[in-house]
C-alpha positions, -999 to +999 in steps of 0.1 A: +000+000+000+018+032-012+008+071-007+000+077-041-025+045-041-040+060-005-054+093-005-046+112+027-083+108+037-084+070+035-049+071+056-063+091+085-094+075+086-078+037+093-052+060+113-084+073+135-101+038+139-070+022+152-065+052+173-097+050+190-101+016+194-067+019+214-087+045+233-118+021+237-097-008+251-078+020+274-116+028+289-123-016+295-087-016+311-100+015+334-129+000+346-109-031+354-082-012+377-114+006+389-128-025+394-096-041+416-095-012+436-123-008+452-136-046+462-129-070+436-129-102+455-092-110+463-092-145+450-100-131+415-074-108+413-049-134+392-070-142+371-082-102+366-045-096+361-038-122+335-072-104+316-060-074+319-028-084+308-043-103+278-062-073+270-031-046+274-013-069+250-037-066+224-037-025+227+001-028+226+002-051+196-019-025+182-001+006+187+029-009+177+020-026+146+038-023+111+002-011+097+008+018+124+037+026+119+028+027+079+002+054+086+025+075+111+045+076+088+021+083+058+010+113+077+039+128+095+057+133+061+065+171+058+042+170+029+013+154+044+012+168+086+014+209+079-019+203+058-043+184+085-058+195+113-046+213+145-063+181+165-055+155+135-018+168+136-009+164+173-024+132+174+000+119+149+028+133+164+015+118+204+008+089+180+046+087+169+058+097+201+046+065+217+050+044+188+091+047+184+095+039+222+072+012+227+081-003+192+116-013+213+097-037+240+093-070+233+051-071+230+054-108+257+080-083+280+052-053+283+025-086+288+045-098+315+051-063+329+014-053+332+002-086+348+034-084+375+015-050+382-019-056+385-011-087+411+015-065+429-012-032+432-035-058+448-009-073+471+002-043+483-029-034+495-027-064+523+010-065+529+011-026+537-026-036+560+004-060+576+033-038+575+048-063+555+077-050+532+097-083+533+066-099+516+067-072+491+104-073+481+099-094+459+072-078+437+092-049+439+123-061+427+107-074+397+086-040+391+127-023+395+139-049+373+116-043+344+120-009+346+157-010+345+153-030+312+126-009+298+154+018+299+177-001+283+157-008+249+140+027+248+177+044+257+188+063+284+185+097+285+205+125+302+207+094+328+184+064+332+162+080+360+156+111+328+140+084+308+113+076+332+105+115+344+099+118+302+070+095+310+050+115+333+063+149+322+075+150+287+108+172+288+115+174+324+151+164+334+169+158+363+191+190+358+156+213+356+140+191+385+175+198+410+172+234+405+137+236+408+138+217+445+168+235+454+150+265+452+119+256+471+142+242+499+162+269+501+129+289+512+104+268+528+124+250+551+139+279+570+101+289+573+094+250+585+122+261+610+106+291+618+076+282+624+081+255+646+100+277+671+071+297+674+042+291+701+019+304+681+004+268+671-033+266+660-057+243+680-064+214+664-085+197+692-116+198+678-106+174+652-103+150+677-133+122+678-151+100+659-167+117+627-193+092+619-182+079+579-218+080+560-220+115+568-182+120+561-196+107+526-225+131+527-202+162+531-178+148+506-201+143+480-217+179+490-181+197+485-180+178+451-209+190+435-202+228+445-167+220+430-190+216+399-181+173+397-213+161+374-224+131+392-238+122+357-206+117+350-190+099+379-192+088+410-173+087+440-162+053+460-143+036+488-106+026+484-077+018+504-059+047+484-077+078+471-073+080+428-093+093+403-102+069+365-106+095+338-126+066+312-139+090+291-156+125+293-188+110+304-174+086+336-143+102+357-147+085+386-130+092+423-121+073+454-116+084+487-109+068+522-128+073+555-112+074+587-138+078+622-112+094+638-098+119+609-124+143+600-103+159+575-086+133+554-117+121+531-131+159+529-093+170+513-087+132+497-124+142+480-114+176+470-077+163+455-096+136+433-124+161+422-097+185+411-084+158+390-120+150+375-130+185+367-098+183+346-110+151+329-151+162+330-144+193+308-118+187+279-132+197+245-159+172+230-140+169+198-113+154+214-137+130+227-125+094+216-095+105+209-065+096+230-060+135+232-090+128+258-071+132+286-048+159+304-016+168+286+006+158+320+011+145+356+021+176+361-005+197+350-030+170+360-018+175+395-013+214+392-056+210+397-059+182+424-038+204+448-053+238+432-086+226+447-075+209+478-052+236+488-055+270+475-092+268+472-102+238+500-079+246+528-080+284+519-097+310+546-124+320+517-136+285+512-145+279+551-161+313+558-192+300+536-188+261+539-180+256+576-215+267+589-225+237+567-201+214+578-210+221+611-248+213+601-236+179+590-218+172+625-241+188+651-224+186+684-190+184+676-180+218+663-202+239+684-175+261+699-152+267+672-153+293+645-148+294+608-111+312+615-096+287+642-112+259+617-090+274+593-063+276+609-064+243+623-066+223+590-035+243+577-012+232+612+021+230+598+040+196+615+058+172+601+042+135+600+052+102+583+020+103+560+024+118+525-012+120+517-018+138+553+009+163+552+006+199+551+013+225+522+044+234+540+062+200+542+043+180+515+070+189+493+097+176+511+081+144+514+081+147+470+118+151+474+124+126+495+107+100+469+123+115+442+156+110+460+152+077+465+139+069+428+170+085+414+193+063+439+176+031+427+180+036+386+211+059+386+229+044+416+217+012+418+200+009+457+186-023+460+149-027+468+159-049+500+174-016+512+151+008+508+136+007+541+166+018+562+170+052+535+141+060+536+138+064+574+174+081+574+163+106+545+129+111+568+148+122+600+175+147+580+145+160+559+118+162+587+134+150+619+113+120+625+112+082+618+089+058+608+078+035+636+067+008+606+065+001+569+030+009+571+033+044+576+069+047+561+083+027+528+051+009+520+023+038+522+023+047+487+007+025+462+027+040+430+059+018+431+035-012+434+017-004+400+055+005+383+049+043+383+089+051+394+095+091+378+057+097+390+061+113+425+075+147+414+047+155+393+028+164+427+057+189+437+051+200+398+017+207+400+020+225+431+041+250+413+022+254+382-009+253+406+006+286+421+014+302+393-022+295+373-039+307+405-017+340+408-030+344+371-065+339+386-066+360+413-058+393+388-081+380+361-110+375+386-106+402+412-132+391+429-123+357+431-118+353+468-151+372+475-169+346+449-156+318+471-165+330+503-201+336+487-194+299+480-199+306+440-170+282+430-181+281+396-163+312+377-130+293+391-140+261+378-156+280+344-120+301+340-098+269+350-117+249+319-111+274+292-068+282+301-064+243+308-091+217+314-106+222+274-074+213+258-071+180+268-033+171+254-037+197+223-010+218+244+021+204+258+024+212+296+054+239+288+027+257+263+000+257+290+020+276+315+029+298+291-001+302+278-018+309+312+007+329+326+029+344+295+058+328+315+076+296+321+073+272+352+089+290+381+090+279+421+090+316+433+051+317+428+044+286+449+075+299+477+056+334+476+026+319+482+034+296+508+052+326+529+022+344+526-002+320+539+017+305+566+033+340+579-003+351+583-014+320+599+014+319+625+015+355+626+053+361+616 
């Protein structure tokens, strides 16, 4: 089958079929992970995995075929690319992207690969419930030892950790990454340091209790649809993890997790996951179906999970107008308190062993700590048998505390267990382009903080869709920021941020 035999039409209509069916088997592959996530009888899980495997192989075999690579080609020619669409053209070039490195692994490696994950996401779950890393080790080193190949046969950037980052964040290096956390640690921990000298600690007693979890649920689901989450469009369930399935435009569903004696971990959990589904609820239509469907990084994507939770849901705007309601929901329990020490007491600044618990403050020194680690283990070597003894020595230099168990230390993240190694500093990422977009925010809705505390979230949400949610992967996360904020990324929006709230708060 030649060009001239093919008119462009007929290529980049079998290019779109194979394309979206590649999308289509991505959704059935969602609902599976959903699926083992959140109470998928145990004793099916190996049998799920080898489906899903099965089923991941076929979508690989797919996307690497020679017919693909025939119509990539076909249509990224100088001739042919400049003339199709904006939305045809970046999907050829995402398209060739992900063919060239995933044409280098073996199709029965990448089977192998994705069934070693599901089983390991689902064993994690009960050897973490155990504090169990020995039983986990050898998952793990499996998970490493894949990746270390993968490397290998798609070739090393900059240095083998590069390769994986290019995953999650397409362009980010190590280099960029150092200089970015060297310059958030050069100003937040001195005002971790400062802070914790001072007396002036907020009250968080009145978080203390049981907070009953059906009405946990209640509120949650309350929060969610003032966020503007269509619950014609989702849903929101139980897992031992919070995450959020983007499936398609119509179904981006979240998880949270319920603790009786943690008021505050669902409602923020809840808030994180519907930032990520207002991302994935409101990208164009016409990229619907496409594998453009989806946002343009882990970066980005989390830029709007910790927008929401932190800038907007632990902000002092948000609780002037929802805590009378929250109160409504707990009668009894936050009789005595006001909206201001509520406000101040769900932004208390200590260090803890829980990533997913930790303030703004040191949640980023929890990133690096990860990140650390991740870059020991593909450019150094660590073993996985050792991780447990660096991780609590990086935990007392970076926070000055150690992890009584696994539970709460090596094993309390789910990421390594499903192979996502190069994932963790996205969150750190999105923190800074959250800053920066919301800096943009704040002048181009002056009233913003006013809206807010009238609890009208929706010209946030409405503004947020148009600069970033609508163009699905159209942009590239460098043309986004730019786009938003007529700048590159930079970490002095998220440091002068920070200062600000947490100088106020602790009156510095």
């Amino acid at each position: 089958m030649t060009e001239s035999k093919t008119p462009v039409t007929e290529t980049l209509k079998r290019f779109r079929e194979l394309t979206g069916l590649i999308k289509q088997y991505g959704e059935i592959l969602g609902v599976a992970y959903w699926d083992m996530r959140t109470g998928a009888p145990r004793k099916g899980i190996p049998l799920r995995s080898e489906a899903v495997g099965a089923l991941s192989a076929e979508s690989f075999r797919i996307s690497t075929s020679d017919e693909m690579g025939e119509l990539i080609d076909r249509l990224s020619s100088s001739a042919t690319l400049p003339t199709l669409s904006r939305i045809d053209r970046r999907l050829v070039e995402e398209s060739k992207k992900d063919y060239d490195r995933n044409r280098k692994l073996p199709p029965e490696l990448y089977r192998e690969y994705v069934v070693l994950t599901s089983q390991a996401e689902s064993a994690w779950e009960e050897l973490k419930e155990n504090n169990d890393f020995p039983g986990f080790v050898p998952y793990l080193e499996k998970i490493i030892d894949f990746n270390r190949r993968f490397i290998e046969l798609w070739g090393a950037k900059a240095t083998p950790y590069d390769t994986l980052l290019d995953l999650y964040e397409p362009g980010l290096t190590t280099t960029e990454l150092d200089r970015l956390f060297g310059e958030l640690r050069g100003r937040l921990v001195p005002l971790v340091i400062a802070i914790a000298k001072d007396g002036n600690r907020p009250d968080t007693s009145f978080l203390e209790g049981t907070y009953d979890k059906e009405t946990q649920k209640a509120f949650s689901k309350f929060i969610l649809k003032e966020m503007g989450y269509d619950f014609e469009a989702g849903r929101l369930d139980e897992s031992v993890h919070p995450f959020m399935t983007g499936l398609n435009l119509g179904d981006a569903r979240i998880t949270t997790r319920y603790l009786p004696h943690d008021l505050t971990s669902a409602l923020f959990g809840t808030i994180h996951e519907g930032g990520h589904a207002l991302y994935e609820q409101n990208i164009d239509p016409e990229l619907a179906g496409t594998l453009l469907c989806s946002g343009t990084s882990m970066g980005i994507h989390e830029s709007q999970s910790r927008l929401w939770e932190n800038m907007v849901g632990r902000g002092r705007a948000f609780w002037q107008h929802y805590f009378p309601e929250l109160k409504k929901h707990f009668p009894g329990k936050l009789d005595n308190v006001s909206a201001e020490a509520f406000y101040r007491g769900v932004n208390l600044v200590e260090p803890g062993f829980i990533r997913i618990d930790a303030d703004e403050l040191t949640y980023n020194l929890h990133i690096m700590i990860r990140y650390e680690i991740e870059k020991m283990l593909f450019n150094e070597g660590l073993s996985a048998r050792d991780l447990p003894e660096v991780w609590n020595a990086k935990y007392m230099e970076a926070l000055s505390i150690e992890p009584p168990n696994d539970s709460v230390g090596v094993l309390q993240d789910t990421h390594w267990s499903g192979g996502a190694f190069g994932y963790f500093p996205s969150y750190s990422l999105g923190n800074m382009y959250g800053a920066q977009i919301m800096d943009v925010a704040n002048r181009k809705l002056p009233a913003l903080d006013d809206q807010i505390a009238a609890g009208q979230l929706h010209p946030l949400k409405e503004w947020l869709t148009e600069q970033v949610y609508r163009h699905g992967k159209l942009l590239q996360p460098a043309e986004i920021i730019q786009s938003v904020s007529g700048q590159e990324l930079k970490s002095s929006y998220l440091c002068d941020y920070l200062e600000t709230k947490y100088k106020d708060i602790y009156h510095l």
